[in-house]
C-alpha positions in Angstrom: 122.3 100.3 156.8 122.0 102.8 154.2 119.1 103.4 151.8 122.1 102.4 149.0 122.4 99.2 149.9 119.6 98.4 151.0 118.2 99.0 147.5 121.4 96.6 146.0 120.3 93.8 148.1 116.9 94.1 146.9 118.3 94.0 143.8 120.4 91.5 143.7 117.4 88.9 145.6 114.9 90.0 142.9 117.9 88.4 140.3 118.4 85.5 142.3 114.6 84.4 142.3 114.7 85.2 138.5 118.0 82.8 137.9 116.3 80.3 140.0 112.4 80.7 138.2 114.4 80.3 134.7 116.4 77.2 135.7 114.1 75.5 137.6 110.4 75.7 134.7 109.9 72.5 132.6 111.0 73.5 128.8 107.5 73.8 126.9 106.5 70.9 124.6 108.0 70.8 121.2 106.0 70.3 117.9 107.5 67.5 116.2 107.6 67.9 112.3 105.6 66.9 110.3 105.7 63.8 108.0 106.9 64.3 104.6 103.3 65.5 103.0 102.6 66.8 99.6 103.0 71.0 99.3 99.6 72.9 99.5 99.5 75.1 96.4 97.8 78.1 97.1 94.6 78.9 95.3 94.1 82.2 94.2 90.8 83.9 95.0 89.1 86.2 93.5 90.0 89.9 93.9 88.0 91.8 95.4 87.3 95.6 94.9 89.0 98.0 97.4 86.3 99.9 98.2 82.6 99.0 98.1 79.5 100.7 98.7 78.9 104.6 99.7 82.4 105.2 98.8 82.9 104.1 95.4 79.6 105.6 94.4 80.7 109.4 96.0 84.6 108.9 94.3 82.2 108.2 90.9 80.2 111.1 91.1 83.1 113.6 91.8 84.7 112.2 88.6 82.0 112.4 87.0 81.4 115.6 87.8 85.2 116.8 87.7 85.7 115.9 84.0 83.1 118.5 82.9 84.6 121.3 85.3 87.8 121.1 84.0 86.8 120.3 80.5 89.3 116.7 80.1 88.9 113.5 79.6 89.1 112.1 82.8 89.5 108.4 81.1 92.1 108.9 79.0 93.1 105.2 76.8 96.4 103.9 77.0 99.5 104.6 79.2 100.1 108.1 80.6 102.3 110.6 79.6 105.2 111.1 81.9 104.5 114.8 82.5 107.8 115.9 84.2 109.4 116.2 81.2 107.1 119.6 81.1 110.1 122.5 82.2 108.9 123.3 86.5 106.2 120.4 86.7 108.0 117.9 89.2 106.6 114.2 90.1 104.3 115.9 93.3 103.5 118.1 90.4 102.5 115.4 88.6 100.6 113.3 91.3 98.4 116.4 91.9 98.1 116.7 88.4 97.2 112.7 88.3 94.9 113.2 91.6 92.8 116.4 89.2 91.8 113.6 86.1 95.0 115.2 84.0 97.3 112.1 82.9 98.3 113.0 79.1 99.8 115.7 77.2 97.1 115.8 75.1 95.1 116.9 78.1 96.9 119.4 79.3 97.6 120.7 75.7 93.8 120.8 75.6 93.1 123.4 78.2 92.1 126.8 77.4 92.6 129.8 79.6 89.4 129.3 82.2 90.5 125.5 82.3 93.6 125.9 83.1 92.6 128.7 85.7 90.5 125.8 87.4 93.3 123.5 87.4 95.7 126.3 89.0 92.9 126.7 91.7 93.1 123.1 93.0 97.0 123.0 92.8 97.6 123.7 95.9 101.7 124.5 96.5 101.7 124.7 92.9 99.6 127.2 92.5 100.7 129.7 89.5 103.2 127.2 88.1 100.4 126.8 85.4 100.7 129.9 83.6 104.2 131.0 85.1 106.2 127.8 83.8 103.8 127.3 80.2 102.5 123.8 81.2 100.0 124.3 78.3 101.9 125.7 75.5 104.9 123.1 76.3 102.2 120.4 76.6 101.5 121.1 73.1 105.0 120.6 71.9 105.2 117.3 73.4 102.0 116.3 72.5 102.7 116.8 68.9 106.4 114.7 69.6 108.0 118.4 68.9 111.0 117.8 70.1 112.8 120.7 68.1 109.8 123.2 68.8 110.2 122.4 72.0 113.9 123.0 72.2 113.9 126.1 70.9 111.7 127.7 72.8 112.1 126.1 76.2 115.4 124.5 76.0 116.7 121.5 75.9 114.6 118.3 77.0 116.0 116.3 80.1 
């Protein structure tokens, strides 16, 4: 015999005794349902914070600390502004602009020269879109709802 068929025979006996195993094992208890009972209502508990300890204290140092170096508000109140409506500042823009403290228009608008030379510095892939694209100077159009300002100089809002 070959080294073929001996293989298929193998094959086919290892089949057999799995046929065989599957028919011949009792079927495994089943649970019966349960009685008709009254529905357990979930109870709520209390969240609990994300993050605890070391962490929380070394994220609230570095924004404490990172409002001052950049000169914004890192806490701004109310909803933030949806800053791609800025001409070249896209949502990653945006998130790394969210990640930095800088939510608003009015924060952005804010920035002086130096500032906004800091900002540029931790932008990473963005870097120069700051002063290249007028994130400032636009900011303050929108900040101040100038829509026509805005238009004029900058085109028209999308």
């Amino acid at each position: 015999m070959s080294n073929t068929t001996l293989i298929i025979i193998a094959i086919a006996i290892v089949l057999v005794i799995a046929v065989i195993f599957l028919l011949t094992r009792k079927p495994t208890a089943q649970v019966p349902p349960a009685a008709a009972t009254k529905p357990v209502t979930p109870v709520a508990k209390p969240a609990e914070p994300a993050h605890s300890g070391i962490a929380d204290s070394a994220a609230a140092a570095v924004l404490d600390v990172a409002g001052p170096v950049v000169g914004v508000d890192l806490n701004p109140d109310g909803n933030p502004d949806d800053l791609t409506r800025i001409k070249g500042l896209g949502p990653k823009a945006q998130a790394m602009l969210n990640s930095i403290g800088i939510h608003r228009y009015s924060q952005l608008a804010a920035l002086d020269p130096a500032q906004a030379g800091e900002v540029d510095a931790r932008m990473g892939n963005f870097k120069g879109r700051i002063h290249r694209d007028q994130w400032v100077d636009q900011a303050r159009f929108l900040e101040q709802d100038d829509t026509i300002g805005f238009e004029a100089k900058y085109g028209k809002l999308g």
